[in-house]
N, C-alpha and C positions, 0 to 999 in steps of 0.2 A: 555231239559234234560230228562235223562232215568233215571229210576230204575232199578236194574238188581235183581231181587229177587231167590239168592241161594239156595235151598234147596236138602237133601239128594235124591238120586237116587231114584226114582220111577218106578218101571218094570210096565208097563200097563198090559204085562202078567200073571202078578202072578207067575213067575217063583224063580223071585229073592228075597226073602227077602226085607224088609227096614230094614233101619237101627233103633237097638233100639232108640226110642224118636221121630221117623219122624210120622208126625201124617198130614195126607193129608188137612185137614181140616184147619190148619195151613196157610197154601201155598194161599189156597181160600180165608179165610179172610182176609190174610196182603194186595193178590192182590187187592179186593176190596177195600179195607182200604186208600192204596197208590194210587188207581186210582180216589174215590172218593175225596179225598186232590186236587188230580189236577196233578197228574205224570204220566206218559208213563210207562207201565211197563212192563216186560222182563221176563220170569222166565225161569231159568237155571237148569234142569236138573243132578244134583249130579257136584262132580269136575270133570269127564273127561268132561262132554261138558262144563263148565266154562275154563278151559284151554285152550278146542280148540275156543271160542269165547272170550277169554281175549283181545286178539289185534283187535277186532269189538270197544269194550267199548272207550268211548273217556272221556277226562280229566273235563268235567264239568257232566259227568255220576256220578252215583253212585252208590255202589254194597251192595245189603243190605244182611246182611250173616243171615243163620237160621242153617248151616248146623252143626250136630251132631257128624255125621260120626260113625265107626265103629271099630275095629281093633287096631287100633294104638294111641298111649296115647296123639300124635300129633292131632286127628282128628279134633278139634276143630278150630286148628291153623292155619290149612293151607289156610283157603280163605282170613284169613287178610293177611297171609304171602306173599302167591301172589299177593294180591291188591299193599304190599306195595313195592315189587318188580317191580312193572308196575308202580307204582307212582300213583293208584286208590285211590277215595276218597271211605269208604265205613263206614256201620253204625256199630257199635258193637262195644267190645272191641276190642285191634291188640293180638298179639301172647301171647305173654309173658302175657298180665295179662287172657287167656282163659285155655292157656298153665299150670300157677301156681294152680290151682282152681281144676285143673286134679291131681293133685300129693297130696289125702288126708291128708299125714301124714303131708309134708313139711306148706300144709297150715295151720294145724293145730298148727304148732312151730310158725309159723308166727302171726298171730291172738294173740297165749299167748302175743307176743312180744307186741301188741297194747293194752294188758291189759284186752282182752275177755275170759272169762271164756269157757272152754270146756272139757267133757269128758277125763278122763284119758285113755291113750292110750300108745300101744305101735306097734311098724313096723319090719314086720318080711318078710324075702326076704330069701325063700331055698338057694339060690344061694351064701349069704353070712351069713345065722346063723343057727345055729344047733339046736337041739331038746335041748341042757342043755341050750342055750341064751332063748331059749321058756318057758321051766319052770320057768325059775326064773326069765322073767320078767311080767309073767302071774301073780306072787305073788304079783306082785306093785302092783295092779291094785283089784278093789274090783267087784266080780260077782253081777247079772250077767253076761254077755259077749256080743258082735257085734262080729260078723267079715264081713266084707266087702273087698273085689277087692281095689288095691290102686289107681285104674282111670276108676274106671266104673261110668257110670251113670244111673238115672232111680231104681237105689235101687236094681242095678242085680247083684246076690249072696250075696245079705246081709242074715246073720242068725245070732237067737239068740240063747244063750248057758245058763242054768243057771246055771252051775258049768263048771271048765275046764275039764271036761271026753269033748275027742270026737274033741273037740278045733283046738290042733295041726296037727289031721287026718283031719280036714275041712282045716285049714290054707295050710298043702300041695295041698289038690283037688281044692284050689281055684287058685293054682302055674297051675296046670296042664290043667284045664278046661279056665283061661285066661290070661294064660302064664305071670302073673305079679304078686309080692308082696302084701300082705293083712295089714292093719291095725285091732287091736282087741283093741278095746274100750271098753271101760266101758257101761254098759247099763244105759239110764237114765228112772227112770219110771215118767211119766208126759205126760204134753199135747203136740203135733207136732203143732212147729206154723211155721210160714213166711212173709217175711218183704218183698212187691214188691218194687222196689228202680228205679228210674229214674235219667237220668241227667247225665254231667260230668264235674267234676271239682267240682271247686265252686258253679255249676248251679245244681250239686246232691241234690235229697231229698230223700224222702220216701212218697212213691204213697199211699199205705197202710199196714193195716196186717191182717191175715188173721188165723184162725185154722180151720186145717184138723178133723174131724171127720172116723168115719167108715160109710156106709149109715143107716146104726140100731141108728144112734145118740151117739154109744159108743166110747171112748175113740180108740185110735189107739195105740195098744203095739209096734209091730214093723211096719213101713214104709217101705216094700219089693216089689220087679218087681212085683210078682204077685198080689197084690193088687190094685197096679196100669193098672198090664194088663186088670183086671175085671174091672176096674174105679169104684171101692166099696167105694168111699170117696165122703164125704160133704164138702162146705165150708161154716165157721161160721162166724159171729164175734168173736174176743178171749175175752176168760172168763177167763183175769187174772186180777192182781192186776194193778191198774193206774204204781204202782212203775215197776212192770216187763217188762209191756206195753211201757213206755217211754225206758225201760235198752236196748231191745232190739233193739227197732227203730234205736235209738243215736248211737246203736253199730253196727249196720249192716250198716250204715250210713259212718262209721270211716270204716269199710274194704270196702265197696265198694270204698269209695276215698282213702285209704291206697294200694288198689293194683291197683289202676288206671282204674277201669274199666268206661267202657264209655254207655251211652243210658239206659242202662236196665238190673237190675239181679235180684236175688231172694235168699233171705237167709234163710235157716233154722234153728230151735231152737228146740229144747225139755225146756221144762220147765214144773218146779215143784210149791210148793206153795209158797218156800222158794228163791229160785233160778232157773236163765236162761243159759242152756248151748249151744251155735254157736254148730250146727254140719257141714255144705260147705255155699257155696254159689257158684251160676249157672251162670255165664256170660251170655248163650243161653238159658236163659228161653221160653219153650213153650208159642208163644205169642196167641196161635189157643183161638178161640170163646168160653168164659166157663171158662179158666183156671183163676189163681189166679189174672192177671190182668185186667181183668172184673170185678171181685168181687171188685179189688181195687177201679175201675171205679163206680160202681153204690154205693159205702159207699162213694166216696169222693166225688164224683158230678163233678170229670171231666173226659170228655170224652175220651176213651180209645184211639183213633184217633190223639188227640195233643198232647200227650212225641213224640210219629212215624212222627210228622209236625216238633216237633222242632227238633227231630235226624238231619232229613233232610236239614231241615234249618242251623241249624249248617254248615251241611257239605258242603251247597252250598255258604256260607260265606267264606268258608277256601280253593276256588275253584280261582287258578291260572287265572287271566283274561287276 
Protein backbone atom coordinates (compact mmCIF):
# COMPACT_ATOMS: atom_id res chain seq x y z
CA UNK A 1 0.00 0.00 0.00
CA UNK A 2 0.98 3.67 -1.03
CA UNK A 3 0.48 6.85 0.41
CA UNK A 4 -0.09 9.58 -1.97
CA UNK A 5 0.84 12.79 -0.02
CA UNK A 6 -1.09 16.01 -1.78
CA UNK A 7 0.08 19.17 -1.32
CA UNK A 8 -0.14 22.71 -2.90
CA UNK A 9 2.13 23.42 -5.93
CA UNK A 10 5.56 24.10 -5.35
CA UNK A 11 7.60 26.06 -8.15
CA UNK A 12 11.36 24.91 -7.32
CA UNK A 13 11.92 28.14 -9.12
CA UNK A 14 10.69 30.57 -7.32
CA UNK A 15 8.76 32.01 -9.93
CA UNK A 16 5.49 30.97 -8.89
CA UNK A 17 3.98 31.87 -5.67
CA UNK A 18 2.58 29.22 -3.25
CA UNK A 19 -0.39 29.06 -2.28
CA UNK A 20 -1.39 31.17 0.96
CA UNK A 21 -0.99 28.43 3.99
CA UNK A 22 1.42 25.92 1.89
CA UNK A 23 4.27 25.76 4.22
CA UNK A 24 7.23 23.26 2.72
CA UNK A 25 8.12 22.08 5.99
CA UNK A 26 4.62 20.53 6.20
CA UNK A 27 5.22 18.20 3.15
CA UNK A 28 8.78 17.05 4.96
CA UNK A 29 7.45 16.06 8.28
CA UNK A 30 4.02 14.20 7.15
CA UNK A 31 6.57 12.38 4.62
CA UNK A 32 8.70 11.33 7.46
CA UNK A 33 6.04 10.89 9.68
CA UNK A 34 4.06 8.22 7.16
CA UNK A 35 7.26 6.65 6.27
CA UNK A 36 8.60 6.14 9.68
CA UNK A 37 4.85 4.35 10.50
CA UNK A 38 5.71 1.99 7.92
CA UNK A 39 4.02 3.36 4.33
CA UNK A 40 5.38 3.97 0.85
CA UNK A 41 5.03 7.25 0.17
CA UNK A 42 4.36 9.47 -2.97
CA UNK A 43 4.10 13.14 -2.96
CA UNK A 44 2.18 14.75 -5.49
CA UNK A 45 2.88 18.01 -6.59
CA UNK A 46 -0.29 20.67 -6.60
CA UNK A 47 -3.76 19.21 -8.56
CA UNK A 48 -2.52 19.22 -11.96
CA UNK A 49 -0.02 16.42 -11.37
CA UNK A 50 -2.50 14.61 -8.93
CA UNK A 51 -4.93 14.49 -12.00
CA UNK A 52 -2.55 13.41 -14.40
CA UNK A 53 -1.34 10.40 -11.82
CA UNK A 54 -4.95 9.80 -10.50
CA UNK A 55 -5.46 6.59 -12.70
CA UNK A 56 -1.57 5.24 -11.45
CA UNK A 57 -3.30 5.22 -7.63
CA UNK A 58 -4.89 1.82 -7.00
CA UNK A 59 -8.00 0.97 -4.73
CA UNK A 60 -5.98 -0.23 -1.52
CA UNK A 61 -3.76 3.20 -2.05
CA UNK A 62 -4.50 6.08 -0.08
CA UNK A 63 -4.52 9.74 -0.92
CA UNK A 64 -3.68 11.82 2.08
CA UNK A 65 -4.81 15.64 1.15
CA UNK A 66 -2.95 18.83 2.75
CA UNK A 67 -3.93 20.84 -0.18
CA UNK A 68 -5.14 24.60 0.61
CA UNK A 69 -5.21 25.89 -2.81
CA UNK A 70 -5.88 29.31 -3.86
CA UNK A 71 -8.49 31.25 -5.91
CA UNK A 72 -11.54 29.53 -5.78
CA UNK A 73 -13.91 29.15 -2.65
CA UNK A 74 -13.84 25.21 -4.00
CA UNK A 75 -10.09 24.83 -3.31
CA UNK A 76 -10.24 22.83 -0.44
CA UNK A 77 -12.75 20.55 -2.15
CA UNK A 78 -11.38 19.36 -4.93
CA UNK A 79 -8.86 16.49 -3.90
CA UNK A 80 -11.70 14.75 -1.92
CA UNK A 81 -13.97 15.38 -4.92
CA UNK A 82 -11.74 13.60 -7.12
CA UNK A 83 -10.79 10.79 -4.86
CA UNK A 84 -14.38 10.17 -4.69
CA UNK A 85 -15.06 10.21 -8.24
CA UNK A 86 -12.29 7.61 -8.88
CA UNK A 87 -13.69 5.55 -5.92
CA UNK A 88 -10.11 6.74 -3.84
CA UNK A 89 -9.74 6.03 -0.22
CA UNK A 90 -8.25 9.22 1.18
CA UNK A 91 -7.60 10.93 4.82
CA UNK A 92 -9.38 14.15 5.55
CA UNK A 93 -12.67 15.40 5.60
CA UNK A 94 -14.77 14.80 1.72
CA UNK A 95 -16.15 18.11 0.11
CA UNK A 96 -18.99 19.22 1.69
CA UNK A 97 -17.88 19.23 5.13
CA UNK A 98 -14.19 21.28 3.91
CA UNK A 99 -16.50 22.99 1.31
CA UNK A 100 -19.06 24.39 4.48
CA UNK A 101 -16.12 25.58 6.78
CA UNK A 102 -15.13 28.09 3.56
CA UNK A 103 -18.42 29.92 3.57
CA UNK A 104 -17.94 32.03 7.07
CA UNK A 105 -21.16 33.55 7.46
CA UNK A 106 -23.30 30.10 6.46
CA UNK A 107 -21.00 28.42 9.18
CA UNK A 108 -21.69 30.80 11.44
CA UNK A 109 -25.84 30.38 11.19
CA UNK A 110 -25.05 26.80 11.58
CA UNK A 111 -22.91 26.59 14.75
CA UNK A 112 -25.84 29.21 16.49
CA UNK A 113 -28.17 26.17 15.37
CA UNK A 114 -26.00 23.56 17.62
CA UNK A 115 -26.27 26.16 20.50
CA UNK A 116 -22.45 27.72 20.26
CA UNK A 117 -22.21 31.04 21.11
CA UNK A 118 -20.52 33.51 18.46
CA UNK A 119 -19.84 36.96 17.61
CA UNK A 120 -22.62 38.93 16.18
CA UNK A 121 -22.37 39.43 12.53
CA UNK A 122 -23.72 40.37 9.60
CA UNK A 123 -22.91 39.28 5.52
CA UNK A 124 -22.81 41.77 2.98
CA UNK A 125 -22.26 40.78 -0.82
CA UNK A 126 -22.13 44.26 -3.38
CA UNK A 127 -23.58 42.09 -5.74
CA UNK A 128 -26.90 41.82 -3.77
CA UNK A 129 -27.00 44.72 -0.98
CA UNK A 130 -26.58 48.27 -1.08
CA UNK A 131 -24.94 50.78 1.05
CA UNK A 132 -28.66 51.61 3.07
CA UNK A 133 -28.82 47.27 3.83
CA UNK A 134 -24.92 48.25 5.22
CA UNK A 135 -25.92 50.95 7.43
CA UNK A 136 -28.47 49.67 9.10
CA UNK A 137 -27.38 46.47 9.67
CA UNK A 138 -24.01 47.70 11.00
CA UNK A 139 -26.43 49.29 13.83
CA UNK A 140 -27.35 45.64 15.03
CA UNK A 141 -24.20 44.83 15.84
CA UNK A 142 -21.97 46.72 18.72
CA UNK A 143 -18.25 48.16 17.82
CA UNK A 144 -15.84 47.46 17.46
CA UNK A 145 -15.77 45.88 13.92
CA UNK A 146 -13.93 42.64 11.95
CA UNK A 147 -14.18 42.58 8.61
CA UNK A 148 -12.94 39.64 6.87
CA UNK A 149 -13.09 37.81 3.12
CA UNK A 150 -16.16 35.25 3.23
CA UNK A 151 -13.62 32.29 2.31
CA UNK A 152 -10.18 33.30 2.85
CA UNK A 153 -7.89 31.67 4.93
CA UNK A 154 -4.89 32.25 6.99
CA UNK A 155 -6.54 35.70 8.39
CA UNK A 156 -6.03 37.52 4.82
CA UNK A 157 -7.81 40.74 4.82
CA UNK A 158 -8.99 40.52 8.11
CA UNK A 159 -9.19 44.32 9.68
CA UNK A 160 -10.24 45.91 12.66
CA UNK A 161 -12.49 49.01 12.80
CA UNK A 162 -13.37 50.63 15.96
CA UNK A 163 -16.13 52.57 14.86
CA UNK A 164 -18.03 52.23 11.32
CA UNK A 165 -16.21 55.48 9.55
CA UNK A 166 -14.24 53.57 6.79
CA UNK A 167 -16.27 50.12 7.25
CA UNK A 168 -18.38 50.09 4.04
CA UNK A 169 -15.17 51.58 1.84
CA UNK A 170 -13.03 48.35 3.27
CA UNK A 171 -16.21 45.85 2.81
CA UNK A 172 -16.26 47.16 -1.01
CA UNK A 173 -12.20 46.78 -1.48
CA UNK A 174 -12.50 43.49 0.12
CA UNK A 175 -15.32 42.69 -3.13
CA UNK A 176 -12.64 43.90 -5.45
CA UNK A 177 -9.12 42.77 -4.17
CA UNK A 178 -10.87 38.87 -3.70
CA UNK A 179 -13.67 39.02 -5.75
CA UNK A 180 -16.20 37.75 -2.89
CA UNK A 181 -18.39 38.90 -0.12
CA UNK A 182 -17.31 39.94 3.58
CA UNK A 183 -18.64 39.13 6.91
CA UNK A 184 -18.40 42.30 9.61
CA UNK A 185 -18.57 40.83 13.09
CA UNK A 186 -18.52 41.97 16.06
CA UNK A 187 -14.87 42.41 17.63
CA UNK A 188 -14.29 40.24 20.71
CA UNK A 189 -11.63 41.68 23.06
CA UNK A 190 -10.11 38.52 25.04
CA UNK A 191 -7.71 35.74 24.56
CA UNK A 192 -7.25 33.67 21.02
CA UNK A 193 -7.44 30.03 21.93
CA UNK A 194 -7.88 26.52 19.84
CA UNK A 195 -9.23 23.34 20.27
CA UNK A 196 -6.84 20.55 18.05
CA UNK A 197 -9.68 17.76 17.60
CA UNK A 198 -8.86 14.22 16.10
CA UNK A 199 -10.99 11.23 15.08
CA UNK A 200 -14.22 10.61 13.29
CA UNK A 201 -17.48 9.81 14.17
CA UNK A 202 -17.83 8.53 17.43
CA UNK A 203 -13.91 7.86 17.65
CA UNK A 204 -13.68 12.06 17.81
CA UNK A 205 -12.09 13.67 20.59
CA UNK A 206 -10.10 16.50 21.50
CA UNK A 207 -6.22 16.12 21.19
CA UNK A 208 -5.81 19.51 23.04
CA UNK A 209 -5.96 23.36 23.60
CA UNK A 210 -3.92 25.55 23.09
CA UNK A 211 -3.56 29.83 23.52
CA UNK A 212 -2.02 32.02 20.99
CA UNK A 213 0.13 34.73 22.43
CA UNK A 214 2.14 37.64 20.66
CA UNK A 215 6.05 36.54 21.12
CA UNK A 216 6.48 39.76 23.70
CA UNK A 217 4.13 37.31 25.87
CA UNK A 218 1.11 40.00 25.17
CA UNK A 219 -2.13 39.27 24.51
CA UNK A 220 -3.19 39.05 20.59
CA UNK A 221 -5.84 42.08 19.59
CA UNK A 222 -6.40 40.92 16.27
CA UNK A 223 -5.24 37.45 14.54
CA UNK A 224 -4.23 38.94 10.81
CA UNK A 225 -2.07 37.28 7.72
CA UNK A 226 0.47 39.42 8.67
CA UNK A 227 1.17 38.35 11.96
CA UNK A 228 1.15 35.18 10.91
CA UNK A 229 3.47 35.95 7.84
CA UNK A 230 6.18 37.14 10.55
CA UNK A 231 5.24 33.84 12.84
CA UNK A 232 5.21 36.76 15.88
CA UNK A 233 3.12 34.06 17.95
CA UNK A 234 3.69 31.77 21.08
CA UNK A 235 1.87 28.95 22.15
CA UNK A 236 0.62 28.71 25.75
CA UNK A 237 -1.13 26.55 27.95
CA UNK A 238 -4.69 28.59 28.28
CA UNK A 239 -5.05 30.71 31.18
CA UNK A 240 -8.88 30.38 31.56
CA UNK A 241 -11.30 29.34 33.76
CA UNK A 242 -11.72 25.10 34.29
CA UNK A 243 -15.60 26.35 33.18
CA UNK A 244 -14.45 28.08 29.74
CA UNK A 245 -11.80 25.41 29.18
CA UNK A 246 -14.32 22.48 29.38
CA UNK A 247 -17.28 24.93 27.20
CA UNK A 248 -14.96 25.01 24.68
CA UNK A 249 -13.47 21.67 24.15
CA UNK A 250 -17.30 19.89 24.39
CA UNK A 251 -18.22 22.49 21.85
CA UNK A 252 -15.72 22.30 19.25
CA UNK A 253 -16.11 18.77 19.95
CA UNK A 254 -20.15 18.93 18.82
CA UNK A 255 -19.09 20.99 15.41
CA UNK A 256 -16.43 18.87 14.51
CA UNK A 257 -18.98 15.75 14.61
CA UNK A 258 -22.05 18.02 13.63
CA UNK A 259 -20.43 18.90 10.22
CA UNK A 260 -18.97 15.51 9.79
CA UNK A 261 -15.49 16.28 9.66
CA UNK A 262 -13.06 13.42 9.61
CA UNK A 263 -9.11 12.85 10.99
CA UNK A 264 -8.31 16.28 12.23
CA UNK A 265 -9.39 20.17 12.58
CA UNK A 266 -8.80 23.05 14.60
CA UNK A 267 -11.15 25.48 16.14
CA UNK A 268 -10.93 28.79 17.12
CA UNK A 269 -12.33 30.83 19.99
CA UNK A 270 -11.91 34.29 21.46
CA UNK A 271 -12.75 34.32 24.92
CA UNK A 272 -13.30 36.62 27.67
CA UNK A 273 -13.37 36.26 31.49
CA UNK A 274 -17.00 35.94 31.36
CA UNK A 275 -17.67 34.08 28.04
CA UNK A 276 -16.30 31.89 24.93
CA UNK A 277 -17.15 32.85 21.38
CA UNK A 278 -16.39 29.95 18.16
CA UNK A 279 -14.90 32.09 15.51
CA UNK A 280 -14.24 28.86 12.18
CA UNK A 281 -12.86 25.95 12.44
CA UNK A 282 -10.11 24.40 9.67
CA UNK A 283 -10.80 21.01 8.22
CA UNK A 284 -6.91 21.41 6.79
CA UNK A 285 -5.11 22.31 9.60
CA UNK A 286 -1.40 23.05 9.12
CA UNK A 287 0.01 19.65 10.38
CA UNK A 288 4.11 20.88 9.69
CA UNK A 289 6.60 20.45 12.89
CA UNK A 290 5.82 23.36 15.71
CA UNK A 291 2.32 24.04 14.89
CA UNK A 292 -0.75 23.63 17.41
CA UNK A 293 -0.50 19.85 17.02
CA UNK A 294 2.77 19.27 18.62
CA UNK A 295 1.93 21.42 21.32
CA UNK A 296 -1.15 19.32 21.66
CA UNK A 297 1.37 16.30 21.46
CA UNK A 298 3.89 17.19 24.14
CA UNK A 299 0.76 18.60 26.90
CA UNK A 300 -1.04 15.29 26.29
CA UNK A 301 1.83 12.68 26.12
CA UNK A 302 0.65 11.31 22.85
CA UNK A 303 2.53 10.98 20.14
CA UNK A 304 1.83 13.30 17.39
CA UNK A 305 2.43 10.24 14.84
CA UNK A 306 -0.64 8.03 16.11
CA UNK A 307 -4.18 10.11 15.15
CA UNK A 308 -1.82 9.91 11.18
CA UNK A 309 -1.62 5.61 12.09
CA UNK A 310 -5.06 5.57 13.00
CA UNK A 311 -6.39 7.97 9.98
CA UNK A 312 -4.60 5.44 8.02
CA UNK A 313 -5.84 2.51 9.57
CA UNK A 314 -9.18 3.40 9.39
CA UNK A 315 -8.95 3.86 5.95
CA UNK A 316 -7.26 0.71 5.20
CA UNK A 317 -10.16 -1.27 7.09
CA UNK A 318 -12.84 0.47 4.77
CA UNK A 319 -10.58 -0.88 1.65
CA UNK A 320 -12.65 -3.16 -0.81
CA UNK A 321 -10.68 -6.70 -0.79
Amino acid sequence: MTVYLVHDYFDPTGNIAPAPGFYFDEVIFLLRTVTEIGYDVVCINGLSEFCMKIFEIREHDIVFNIVSGSGSRNREALVPALCECHGLNYIGTDAFGVALPMHKYQLKLFIEKLGVCAPGAFYFDPLIHDKSYFDSEILKITPPYILKPNHENMSRGVKLFSSAIGTYEYAYKIYHIFNQACVVEEYIAGKELAVTLVGTGKSARVYGAIQYKSSNLSEIDIFDGKKKEKNDIVYVSPDVSDELAEYIKSKSLIIHKGLGLKDFSRADWRVTKKAAYFLEITPIPCLAEGTEFHFSSENSGVPFGKFIQEAIAGRRSSVKR
